[in-house]
C-alpha positions as CSV (number, residue, x, y, z in Angstrom):
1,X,22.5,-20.0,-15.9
2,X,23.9,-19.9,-19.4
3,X,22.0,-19.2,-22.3
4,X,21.2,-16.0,-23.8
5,X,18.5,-15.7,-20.9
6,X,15.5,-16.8,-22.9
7,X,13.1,-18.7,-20.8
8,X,13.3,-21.7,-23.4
9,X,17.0,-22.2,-23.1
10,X,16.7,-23.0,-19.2
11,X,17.4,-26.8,-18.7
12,X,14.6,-28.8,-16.3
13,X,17.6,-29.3,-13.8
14,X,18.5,-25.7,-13.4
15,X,14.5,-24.7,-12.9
16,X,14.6,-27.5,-10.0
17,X,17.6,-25.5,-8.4
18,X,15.8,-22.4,-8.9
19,X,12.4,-23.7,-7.4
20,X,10.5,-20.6,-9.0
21,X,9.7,-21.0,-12.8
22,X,8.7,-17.3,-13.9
23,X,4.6,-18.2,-14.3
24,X,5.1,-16.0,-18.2
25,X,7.2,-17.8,-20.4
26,X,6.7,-16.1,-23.7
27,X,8.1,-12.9,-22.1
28,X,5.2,-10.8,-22.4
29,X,4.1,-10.1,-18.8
30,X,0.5,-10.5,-17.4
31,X,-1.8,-7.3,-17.8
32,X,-2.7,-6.3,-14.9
33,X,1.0,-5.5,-13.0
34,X,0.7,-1.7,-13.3
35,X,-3.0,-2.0,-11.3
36,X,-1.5,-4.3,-8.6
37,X,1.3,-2.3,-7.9
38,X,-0.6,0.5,-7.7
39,X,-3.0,-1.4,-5.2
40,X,0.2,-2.2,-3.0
41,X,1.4,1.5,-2.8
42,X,-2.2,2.4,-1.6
43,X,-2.7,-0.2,0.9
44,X,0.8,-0.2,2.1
45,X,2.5,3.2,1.7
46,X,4.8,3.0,4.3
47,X,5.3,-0.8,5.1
48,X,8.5,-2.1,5.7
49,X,7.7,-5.2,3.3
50,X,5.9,-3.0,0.1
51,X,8.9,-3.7,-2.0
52,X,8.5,-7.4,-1.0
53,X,5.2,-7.2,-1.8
54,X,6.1,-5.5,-5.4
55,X,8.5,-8.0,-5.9
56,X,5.2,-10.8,-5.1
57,X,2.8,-9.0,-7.6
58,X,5.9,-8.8,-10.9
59,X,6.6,-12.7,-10.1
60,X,2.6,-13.6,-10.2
61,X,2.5,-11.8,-13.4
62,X,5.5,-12.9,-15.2
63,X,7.6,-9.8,-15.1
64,X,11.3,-10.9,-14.5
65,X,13.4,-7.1,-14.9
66,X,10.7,-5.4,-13.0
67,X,10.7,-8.5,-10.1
68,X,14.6,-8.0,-10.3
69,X,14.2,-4.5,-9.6
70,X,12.0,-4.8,-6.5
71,X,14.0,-7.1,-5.4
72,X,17.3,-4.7,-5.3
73,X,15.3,-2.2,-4.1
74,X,13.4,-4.1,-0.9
75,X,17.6,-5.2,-0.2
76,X,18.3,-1.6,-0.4
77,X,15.6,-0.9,2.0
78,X,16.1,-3.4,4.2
79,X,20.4,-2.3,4.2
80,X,18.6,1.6,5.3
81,X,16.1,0.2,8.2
82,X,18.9,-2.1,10.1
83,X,21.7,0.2,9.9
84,X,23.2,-2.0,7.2
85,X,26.0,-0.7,4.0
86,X,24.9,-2.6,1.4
87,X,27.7,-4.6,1.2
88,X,26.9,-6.6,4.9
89,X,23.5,-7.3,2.9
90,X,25.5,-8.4,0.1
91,X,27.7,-11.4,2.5
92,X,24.4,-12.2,3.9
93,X,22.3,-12.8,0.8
94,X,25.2,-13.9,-1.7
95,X,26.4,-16.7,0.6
96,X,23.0,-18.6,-0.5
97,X,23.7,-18.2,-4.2
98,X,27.3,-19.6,-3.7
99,X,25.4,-22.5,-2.0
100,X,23.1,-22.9,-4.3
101,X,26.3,-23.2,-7.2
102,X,28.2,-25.4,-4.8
103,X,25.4,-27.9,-5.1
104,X,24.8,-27.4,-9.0
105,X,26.7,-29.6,-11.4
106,X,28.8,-26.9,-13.2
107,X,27.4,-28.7,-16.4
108,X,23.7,-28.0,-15.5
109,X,24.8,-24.2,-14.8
């Protein structure tokens, strides 16, 4: 995306190729995050998909860095459980973006 990152600058086109508006737009994220994350960690402490589920609870309330964060760290996790290096995660996950770019006019980018 270019831009300087703020919600407002993000073109219709490029939110279609994204297919997940963040729900927040005035970057202030929904009360409420710190409580479900909490929630999470209690019901799941040891579940292979809690930092999936993280990542869920910072989308639904408009957090963007802290979704971004859960979503490195449920890759990271995922890497650890199948005996992956990051890297192999890395050629499996990236070669989506790439596809996603290949199919994006570079002028709607």
């Amino acid at each position: 995306m270019s831009g300087t990152g703020d919600a407002s600058t993000v073109s219709a086109s490029t939110e279609d190729v994204l297919m997940f508006p963040i729900p927040d737009h005035d970057g202030d994220p929904t009360p409420g995050l710190d409580a479900a994350l909490a929630e999470i960690d209690r019901r799941y402490p040891a579940h292979p998909m809690r930092r999936a589920l993280r990542a869920a609870a910072c989308y639904n309330h408009g957090d963007p860095m802290r979704w971004h964060v859960e979503m490195q760290l449920s890759l990271d996790e995922f890497a650890d459980m199948q005996g992956l290096s990051r890297r192999e995660v890395d050629q499996l996950v990236v070669p989506a973006r790439r596809f996603v770019e290949r199919r994006t006019p570079r002028s709607e980018r």
